[in-house]
The first five atom37 places (N, CA, C, CB, O) and aatype in JSON, in Angstrom:
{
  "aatype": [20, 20, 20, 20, 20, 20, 20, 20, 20, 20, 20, 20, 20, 20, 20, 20, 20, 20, 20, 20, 20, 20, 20, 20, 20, 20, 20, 20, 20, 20, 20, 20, 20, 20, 20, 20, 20, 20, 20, 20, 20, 20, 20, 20, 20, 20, 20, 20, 20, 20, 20, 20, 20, 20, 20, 20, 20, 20, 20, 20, 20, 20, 20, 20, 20, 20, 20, 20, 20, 20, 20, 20, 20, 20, 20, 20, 20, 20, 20, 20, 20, 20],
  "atom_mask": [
    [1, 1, 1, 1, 1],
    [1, 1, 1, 1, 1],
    [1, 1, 1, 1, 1],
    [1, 1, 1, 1, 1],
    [1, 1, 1, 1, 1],
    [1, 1, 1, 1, 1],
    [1, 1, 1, 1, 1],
    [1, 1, 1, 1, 1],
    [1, 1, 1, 1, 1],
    [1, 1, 1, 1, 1],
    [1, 1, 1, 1, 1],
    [1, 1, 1, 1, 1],
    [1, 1, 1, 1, 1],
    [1, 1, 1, 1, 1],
    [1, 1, 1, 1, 1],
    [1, 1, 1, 1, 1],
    [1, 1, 1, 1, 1],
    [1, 1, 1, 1, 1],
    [1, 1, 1, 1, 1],
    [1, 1, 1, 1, 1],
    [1, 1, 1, 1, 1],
    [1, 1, 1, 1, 1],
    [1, 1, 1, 1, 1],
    [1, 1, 1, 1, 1],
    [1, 1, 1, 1, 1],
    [1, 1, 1, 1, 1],
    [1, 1, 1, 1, 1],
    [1, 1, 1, 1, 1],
    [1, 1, 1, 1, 1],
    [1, 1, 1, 1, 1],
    [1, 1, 1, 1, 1],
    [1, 1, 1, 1, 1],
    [1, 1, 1, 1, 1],
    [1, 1, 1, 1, 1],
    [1, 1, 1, 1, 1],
    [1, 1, 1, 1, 1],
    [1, 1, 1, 1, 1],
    [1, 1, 1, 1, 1],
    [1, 1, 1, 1, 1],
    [1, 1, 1, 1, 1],
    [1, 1, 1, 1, 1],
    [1, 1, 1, 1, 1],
    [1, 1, 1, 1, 1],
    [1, 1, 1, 1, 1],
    [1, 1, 1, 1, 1],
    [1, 1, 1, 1, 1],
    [1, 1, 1, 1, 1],
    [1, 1, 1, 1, 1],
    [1, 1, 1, 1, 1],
    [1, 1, 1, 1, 1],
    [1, 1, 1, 1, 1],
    [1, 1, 1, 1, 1],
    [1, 1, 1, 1, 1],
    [1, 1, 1, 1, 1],
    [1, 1, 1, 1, 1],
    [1, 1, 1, 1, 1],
    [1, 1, 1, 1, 1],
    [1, 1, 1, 1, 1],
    [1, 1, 1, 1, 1],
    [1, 1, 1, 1, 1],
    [1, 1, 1, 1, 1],
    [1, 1, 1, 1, 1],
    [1, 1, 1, 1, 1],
    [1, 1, 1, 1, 1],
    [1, 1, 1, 1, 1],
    [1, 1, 1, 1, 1],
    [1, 1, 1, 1, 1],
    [1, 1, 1, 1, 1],
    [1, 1, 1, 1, 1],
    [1, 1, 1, 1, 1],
    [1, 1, 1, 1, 1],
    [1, 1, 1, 1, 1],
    [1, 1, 1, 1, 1],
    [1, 1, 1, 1, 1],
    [1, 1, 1, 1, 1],
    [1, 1, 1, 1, 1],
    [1, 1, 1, 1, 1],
    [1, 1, 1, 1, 1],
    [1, 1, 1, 1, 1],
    [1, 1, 1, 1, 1],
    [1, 1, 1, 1, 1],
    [1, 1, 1, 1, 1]
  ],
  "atom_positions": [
    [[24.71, -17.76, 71.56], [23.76, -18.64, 72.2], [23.98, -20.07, 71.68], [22.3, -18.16, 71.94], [23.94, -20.37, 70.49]],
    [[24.19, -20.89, 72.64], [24.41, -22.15, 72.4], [23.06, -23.18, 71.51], [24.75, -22.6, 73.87], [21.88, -22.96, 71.75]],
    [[23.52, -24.34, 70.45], [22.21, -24.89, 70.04], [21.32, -25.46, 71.13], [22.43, -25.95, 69.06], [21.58, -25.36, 72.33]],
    [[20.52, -25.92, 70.76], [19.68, -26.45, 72.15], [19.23, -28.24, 71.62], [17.83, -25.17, 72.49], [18.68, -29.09, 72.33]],
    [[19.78, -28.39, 69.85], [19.04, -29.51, 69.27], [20.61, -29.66, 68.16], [17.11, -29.04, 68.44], [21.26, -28.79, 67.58]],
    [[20.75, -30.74, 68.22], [21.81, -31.37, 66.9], [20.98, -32.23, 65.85], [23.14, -32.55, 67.54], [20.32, -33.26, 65.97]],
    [[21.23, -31.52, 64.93], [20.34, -31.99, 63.51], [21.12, -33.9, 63.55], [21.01, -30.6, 61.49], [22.22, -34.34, 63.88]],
    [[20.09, -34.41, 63.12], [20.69, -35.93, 62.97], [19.13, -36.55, 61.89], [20.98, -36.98, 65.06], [17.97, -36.15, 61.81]],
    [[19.66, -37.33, 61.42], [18.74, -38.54, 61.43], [18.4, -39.92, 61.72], [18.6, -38.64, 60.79], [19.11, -40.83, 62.16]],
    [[16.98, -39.9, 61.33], [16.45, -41.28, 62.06], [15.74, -42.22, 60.95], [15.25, -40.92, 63.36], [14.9, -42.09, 60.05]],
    [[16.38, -43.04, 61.41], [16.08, -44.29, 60.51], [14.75, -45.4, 60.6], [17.29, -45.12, 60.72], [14.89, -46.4, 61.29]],
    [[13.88, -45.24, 60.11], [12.64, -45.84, 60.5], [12.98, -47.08, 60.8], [11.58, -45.8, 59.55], [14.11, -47.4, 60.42]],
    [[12.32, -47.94, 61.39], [12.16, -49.54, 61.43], [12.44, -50.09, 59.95], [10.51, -50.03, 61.94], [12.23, -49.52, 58.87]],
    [[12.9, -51.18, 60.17], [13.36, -51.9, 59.44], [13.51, -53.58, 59.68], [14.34, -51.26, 59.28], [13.5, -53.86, 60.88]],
    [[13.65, -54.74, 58.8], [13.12, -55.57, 58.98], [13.64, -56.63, 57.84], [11.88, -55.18, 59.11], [13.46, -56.44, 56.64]],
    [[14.36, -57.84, 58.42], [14.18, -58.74, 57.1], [13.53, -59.78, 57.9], [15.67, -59.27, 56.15], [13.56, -59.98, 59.12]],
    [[12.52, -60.82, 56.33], [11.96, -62.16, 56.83], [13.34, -62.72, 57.67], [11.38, -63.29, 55.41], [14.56, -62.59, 57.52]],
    [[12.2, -63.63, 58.92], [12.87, -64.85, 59.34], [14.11, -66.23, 58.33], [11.53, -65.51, 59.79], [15.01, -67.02, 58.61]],
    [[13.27, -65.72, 56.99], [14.25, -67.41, 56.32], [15.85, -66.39, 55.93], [13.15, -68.51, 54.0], [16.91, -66.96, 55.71]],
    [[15.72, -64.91, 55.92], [16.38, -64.47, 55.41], [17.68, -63.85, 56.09], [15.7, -63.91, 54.86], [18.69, -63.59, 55.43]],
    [[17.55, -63.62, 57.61], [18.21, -63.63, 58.45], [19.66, -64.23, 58.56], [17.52, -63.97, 59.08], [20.06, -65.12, 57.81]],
    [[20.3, -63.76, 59.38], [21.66, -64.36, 59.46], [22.42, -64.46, 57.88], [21.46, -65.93, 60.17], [23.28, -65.31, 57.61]],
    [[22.08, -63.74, 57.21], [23.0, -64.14, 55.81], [23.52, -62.72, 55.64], [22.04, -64.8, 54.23], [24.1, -62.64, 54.55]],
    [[23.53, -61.7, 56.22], [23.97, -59.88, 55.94], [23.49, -58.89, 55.52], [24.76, -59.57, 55.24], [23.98, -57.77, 55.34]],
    [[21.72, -59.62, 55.21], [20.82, -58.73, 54.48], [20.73, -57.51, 55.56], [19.27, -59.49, 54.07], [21.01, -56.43, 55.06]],
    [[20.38, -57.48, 57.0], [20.57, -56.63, 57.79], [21.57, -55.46, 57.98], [20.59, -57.21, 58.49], [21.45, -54.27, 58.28]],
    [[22.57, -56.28, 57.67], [23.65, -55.43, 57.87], [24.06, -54.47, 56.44], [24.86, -56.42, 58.34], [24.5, -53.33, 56.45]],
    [[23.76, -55.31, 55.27], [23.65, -54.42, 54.19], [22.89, -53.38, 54.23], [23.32, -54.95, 53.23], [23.51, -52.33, 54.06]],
    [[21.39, -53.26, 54.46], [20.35, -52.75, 54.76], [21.28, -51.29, 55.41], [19.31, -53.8, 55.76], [21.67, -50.27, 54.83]],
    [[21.39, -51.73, 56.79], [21.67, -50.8, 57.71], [23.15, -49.57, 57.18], [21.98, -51.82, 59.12], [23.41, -48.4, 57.48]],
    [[23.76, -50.5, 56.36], [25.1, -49.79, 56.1], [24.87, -48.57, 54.59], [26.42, -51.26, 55.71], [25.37, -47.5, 54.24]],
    [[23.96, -49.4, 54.15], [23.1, -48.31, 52.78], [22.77, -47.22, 53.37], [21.55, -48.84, 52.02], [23.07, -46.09, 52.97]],
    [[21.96, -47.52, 54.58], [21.27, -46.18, 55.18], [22.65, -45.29, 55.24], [20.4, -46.41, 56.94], [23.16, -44.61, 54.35]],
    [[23.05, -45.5, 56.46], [23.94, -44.95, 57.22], [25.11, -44.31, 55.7], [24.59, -46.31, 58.52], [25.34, -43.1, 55.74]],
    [[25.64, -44.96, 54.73], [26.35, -44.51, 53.75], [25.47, -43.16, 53.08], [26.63, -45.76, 52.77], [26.06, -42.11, 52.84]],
    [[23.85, -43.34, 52.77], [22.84, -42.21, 52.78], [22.62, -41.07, 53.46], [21.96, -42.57, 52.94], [22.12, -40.03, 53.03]],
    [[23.17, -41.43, 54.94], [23.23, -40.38, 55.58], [24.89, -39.63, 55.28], [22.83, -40.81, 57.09], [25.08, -38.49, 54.84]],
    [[25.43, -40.16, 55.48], [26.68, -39.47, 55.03], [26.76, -38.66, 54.13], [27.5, -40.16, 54.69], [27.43, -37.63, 54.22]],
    [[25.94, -39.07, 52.92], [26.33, -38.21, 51.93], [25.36, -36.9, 51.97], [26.28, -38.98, 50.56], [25.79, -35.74, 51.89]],
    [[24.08, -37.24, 52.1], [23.22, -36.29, 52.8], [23.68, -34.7, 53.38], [22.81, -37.08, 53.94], [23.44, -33.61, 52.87]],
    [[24.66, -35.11, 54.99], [25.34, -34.68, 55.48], [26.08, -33.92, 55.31], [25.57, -35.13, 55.73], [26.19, -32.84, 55.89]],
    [[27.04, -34.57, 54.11], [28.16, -33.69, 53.75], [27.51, -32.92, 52.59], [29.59, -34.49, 53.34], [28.12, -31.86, 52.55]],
    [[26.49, -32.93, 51.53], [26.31, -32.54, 50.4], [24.88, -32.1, 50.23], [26.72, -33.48, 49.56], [24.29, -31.73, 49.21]],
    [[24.56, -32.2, 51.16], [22.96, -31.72, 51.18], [22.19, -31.01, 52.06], [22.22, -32.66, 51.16], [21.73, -29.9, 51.8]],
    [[21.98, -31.72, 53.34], [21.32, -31.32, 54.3], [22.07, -31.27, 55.79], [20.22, -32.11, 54.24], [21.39, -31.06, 56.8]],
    [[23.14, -31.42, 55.86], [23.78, -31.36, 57.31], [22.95, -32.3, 58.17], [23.77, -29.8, 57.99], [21.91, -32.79, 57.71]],
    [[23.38, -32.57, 59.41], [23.02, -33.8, 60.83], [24.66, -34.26, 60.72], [21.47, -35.59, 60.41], [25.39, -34.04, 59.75]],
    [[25.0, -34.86, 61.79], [25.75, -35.12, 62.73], [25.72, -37.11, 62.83], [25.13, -34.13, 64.08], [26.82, -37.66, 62.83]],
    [[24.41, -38.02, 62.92], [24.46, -38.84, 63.32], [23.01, -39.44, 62.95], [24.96, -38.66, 64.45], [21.92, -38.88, 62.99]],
    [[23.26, -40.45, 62.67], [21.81, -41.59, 62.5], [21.73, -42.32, 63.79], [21.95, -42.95, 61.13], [22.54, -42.98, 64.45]],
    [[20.06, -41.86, 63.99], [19.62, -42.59, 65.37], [18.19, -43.78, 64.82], [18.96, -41.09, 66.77], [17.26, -43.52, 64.07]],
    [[18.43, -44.74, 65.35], [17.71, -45.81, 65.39], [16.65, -45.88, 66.75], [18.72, -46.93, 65.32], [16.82, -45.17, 67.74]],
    [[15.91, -46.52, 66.66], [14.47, -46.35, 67.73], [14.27, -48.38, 67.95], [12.47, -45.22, 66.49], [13.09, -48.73, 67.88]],
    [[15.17, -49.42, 68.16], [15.32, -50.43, 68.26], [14.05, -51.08, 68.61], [16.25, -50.56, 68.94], [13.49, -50.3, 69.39]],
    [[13.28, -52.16, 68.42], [12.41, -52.51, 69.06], [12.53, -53.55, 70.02], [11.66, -52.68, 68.37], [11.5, -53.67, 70.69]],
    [[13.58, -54.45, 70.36], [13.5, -55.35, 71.31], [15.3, -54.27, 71.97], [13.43, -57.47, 70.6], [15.83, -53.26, 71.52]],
    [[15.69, -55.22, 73.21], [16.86, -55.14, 73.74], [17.71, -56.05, 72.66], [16.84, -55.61, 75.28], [18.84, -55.67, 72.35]],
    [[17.18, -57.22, 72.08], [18.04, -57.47, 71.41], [18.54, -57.33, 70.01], [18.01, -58.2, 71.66], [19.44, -57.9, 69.39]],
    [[17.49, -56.21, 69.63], [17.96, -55.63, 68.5], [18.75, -54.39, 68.83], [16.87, -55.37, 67.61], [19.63, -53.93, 68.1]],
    [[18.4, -53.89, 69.95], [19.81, -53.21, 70.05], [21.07, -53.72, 70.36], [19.77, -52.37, 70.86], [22.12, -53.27, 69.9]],
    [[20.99, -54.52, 71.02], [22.49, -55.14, 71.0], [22.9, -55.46, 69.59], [22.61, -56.54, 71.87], [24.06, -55.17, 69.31]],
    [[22.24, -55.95, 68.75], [22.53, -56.09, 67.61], [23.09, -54.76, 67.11], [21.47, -56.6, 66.95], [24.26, -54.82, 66.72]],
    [[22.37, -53.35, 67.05], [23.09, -52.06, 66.13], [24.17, -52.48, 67.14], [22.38, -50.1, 66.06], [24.68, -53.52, 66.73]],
    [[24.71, -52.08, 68.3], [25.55, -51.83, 68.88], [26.71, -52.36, 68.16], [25.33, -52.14, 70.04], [27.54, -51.67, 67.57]],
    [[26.71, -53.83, 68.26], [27.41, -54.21, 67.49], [28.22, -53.93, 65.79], [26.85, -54.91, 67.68], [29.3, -54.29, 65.31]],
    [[27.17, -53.19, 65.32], [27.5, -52.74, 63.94], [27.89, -51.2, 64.12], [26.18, -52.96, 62.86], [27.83, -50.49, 63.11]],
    [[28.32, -50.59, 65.41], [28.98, -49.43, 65.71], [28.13, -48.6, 66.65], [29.33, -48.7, 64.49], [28.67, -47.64, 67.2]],
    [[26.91, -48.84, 66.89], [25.79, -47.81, 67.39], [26.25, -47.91, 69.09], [23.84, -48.41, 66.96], [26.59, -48.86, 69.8]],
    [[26.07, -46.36, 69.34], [25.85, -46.48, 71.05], [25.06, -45.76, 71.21], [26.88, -46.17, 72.07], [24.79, -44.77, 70.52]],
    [[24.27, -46.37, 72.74], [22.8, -45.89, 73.64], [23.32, -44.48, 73.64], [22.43, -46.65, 75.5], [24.43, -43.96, 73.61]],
    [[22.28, -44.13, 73.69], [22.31, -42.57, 74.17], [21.98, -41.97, 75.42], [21.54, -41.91, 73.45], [22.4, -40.92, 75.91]],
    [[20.71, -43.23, 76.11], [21.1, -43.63, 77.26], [20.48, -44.77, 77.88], [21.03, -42.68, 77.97], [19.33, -45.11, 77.59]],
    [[21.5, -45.65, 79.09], [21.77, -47.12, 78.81], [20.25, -47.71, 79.34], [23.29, -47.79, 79.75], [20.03, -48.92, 79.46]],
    [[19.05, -46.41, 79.69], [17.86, -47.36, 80.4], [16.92, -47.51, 78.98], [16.84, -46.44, 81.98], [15.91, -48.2, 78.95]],
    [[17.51, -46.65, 77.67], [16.63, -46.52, 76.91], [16.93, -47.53, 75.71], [16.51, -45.14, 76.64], [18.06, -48.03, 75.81]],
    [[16.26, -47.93, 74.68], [17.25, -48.28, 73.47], [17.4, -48.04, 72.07], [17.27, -49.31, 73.38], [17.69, -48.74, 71.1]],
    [[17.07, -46.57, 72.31], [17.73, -45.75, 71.23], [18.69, -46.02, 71.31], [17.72, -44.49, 71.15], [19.1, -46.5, 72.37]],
    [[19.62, -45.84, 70.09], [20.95, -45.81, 69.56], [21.48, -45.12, 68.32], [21.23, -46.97, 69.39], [20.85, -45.03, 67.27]],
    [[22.94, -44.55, 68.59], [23.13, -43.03, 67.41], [24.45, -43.76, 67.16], [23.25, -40.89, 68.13], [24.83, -44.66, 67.9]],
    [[25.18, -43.32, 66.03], [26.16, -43.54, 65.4], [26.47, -42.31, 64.39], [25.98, -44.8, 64.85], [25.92, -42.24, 63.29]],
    [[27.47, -41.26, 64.9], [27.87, -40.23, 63.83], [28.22, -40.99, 62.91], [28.93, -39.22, 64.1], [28.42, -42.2, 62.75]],
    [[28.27, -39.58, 62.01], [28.76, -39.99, 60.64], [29.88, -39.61, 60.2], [28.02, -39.65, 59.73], [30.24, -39.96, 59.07]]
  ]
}
């Protein structure tokens, strides 16, 4: 019998101040997680992929950019295996 659900995780909201922006704090942020999930994954708890729950369109374009794709393009969730 086939699964019906792929174990993954999800990454709560997240957030840096306005003065702090544009300098990589984001992208550090995001790459900690995602390195967390990996290890998780392989050494702990199994999942497949970190999914994000974006709050504007243009914060998803933003994950996208750092590897993430829609899962689907009316929504803007976004997953990135590991």
């Amino acid at each position: 019998m086939p699964y019906l659900a792929v174990p993954g995780y999800l990454l709560g909201r997240l957030g840096v101040a306005l003065k702090w922006q544009g300098k990589g704090f984001g992208e550090a942020i995001v790459a900690a997680a995602f390195g967390r999930a990996q290890h998780l994954a392989t050494n702990a708890a199994g999942g497949m992929f970190l999914v994000v729950d974006p709050k504007t369109e243009r914060l998803a374009q933003w994950y996208e950019k750092l590897g993430f794709t829609r899962i689907n393009p009316r929504k803007l969730r976004v997953a990135k295996a590991l």
